[in-house]
N, C-alpha and C positions, 0 to 999 in steps of 0.2 A: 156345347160350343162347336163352331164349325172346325173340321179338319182343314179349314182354307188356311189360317191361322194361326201360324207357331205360337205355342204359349210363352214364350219368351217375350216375343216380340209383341203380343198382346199386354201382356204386363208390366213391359216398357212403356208402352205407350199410355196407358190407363195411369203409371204410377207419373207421367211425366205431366199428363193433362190434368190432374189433381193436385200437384204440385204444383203447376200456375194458376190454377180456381184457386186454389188457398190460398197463395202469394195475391191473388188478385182481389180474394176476396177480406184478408186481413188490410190493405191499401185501403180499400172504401171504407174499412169500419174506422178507421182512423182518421181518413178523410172527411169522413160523416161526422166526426166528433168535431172536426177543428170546423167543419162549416155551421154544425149546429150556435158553436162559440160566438159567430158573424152576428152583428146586427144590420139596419138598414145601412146607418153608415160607412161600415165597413167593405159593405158588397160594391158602395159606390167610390171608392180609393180607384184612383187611374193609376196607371202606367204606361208608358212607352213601350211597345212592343217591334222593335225593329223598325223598318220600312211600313211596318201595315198600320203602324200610329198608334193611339191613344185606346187603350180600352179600361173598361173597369171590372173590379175583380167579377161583376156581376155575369158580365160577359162570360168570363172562363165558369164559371158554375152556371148555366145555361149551356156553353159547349161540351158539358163535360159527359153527359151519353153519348155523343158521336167518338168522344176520345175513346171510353169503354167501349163504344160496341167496333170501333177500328181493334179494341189489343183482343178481343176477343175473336173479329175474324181473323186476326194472326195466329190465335192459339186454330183454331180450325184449320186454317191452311196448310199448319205444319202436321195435324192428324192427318188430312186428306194425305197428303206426300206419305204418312207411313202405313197408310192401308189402299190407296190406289193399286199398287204393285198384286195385290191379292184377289183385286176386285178382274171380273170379266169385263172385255173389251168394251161392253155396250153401257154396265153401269160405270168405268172410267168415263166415257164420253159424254155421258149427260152430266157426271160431273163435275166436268173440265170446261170453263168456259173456253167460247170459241173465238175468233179474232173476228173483227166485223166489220 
């Protein structure tokens, strides 16, 4: 283990990032049950979705990797935030994007 790295605070974060893999990963398996349940018919049911109009449920299971892979770079961003402070000046900056 590096000495950069309170074990504390390493094991805050490892227990906190596996507590939302798991939270995240029990959500699909559920979710994968109720979509396995769908037939053709069902994927094609519309709704109203606000302003943006009519979609069908097929739509939201086709957008639904963009939705995972957005809470997953959340789960990232909040690790980056507890181990940037640790990191040296040169690996913060390559992994902070930059304004453009």
């Amino acid at each position: 283990m590096c000495d950069r790295y309170p074990d504390d605070a390493e094991a805050a974060a490892a227990a906190d990032l596996d507590d939302l893999l798991a939270e995240l990963r029990t959500e699909r398996e559920t979710s994968t049950a109720f979509l396995e349940s769908l037939g053709p018919a069902d994927l094609e049911t519309t709704a109203s979705y606000g302003t943006h109009g009519v979609f069908t449920a097929g739509d939201f299971v086709h957008e639904w990797p963009f939705h995972d892979h957005d809470h997953l770079q959340q789960i990232l961003d909040i690790l980056k935030q507890s181990y940037l402070p640790h990191m040296t000046e040169t690996m913060r900056s390559a992994l902070t994007p930059r304004p453009q």
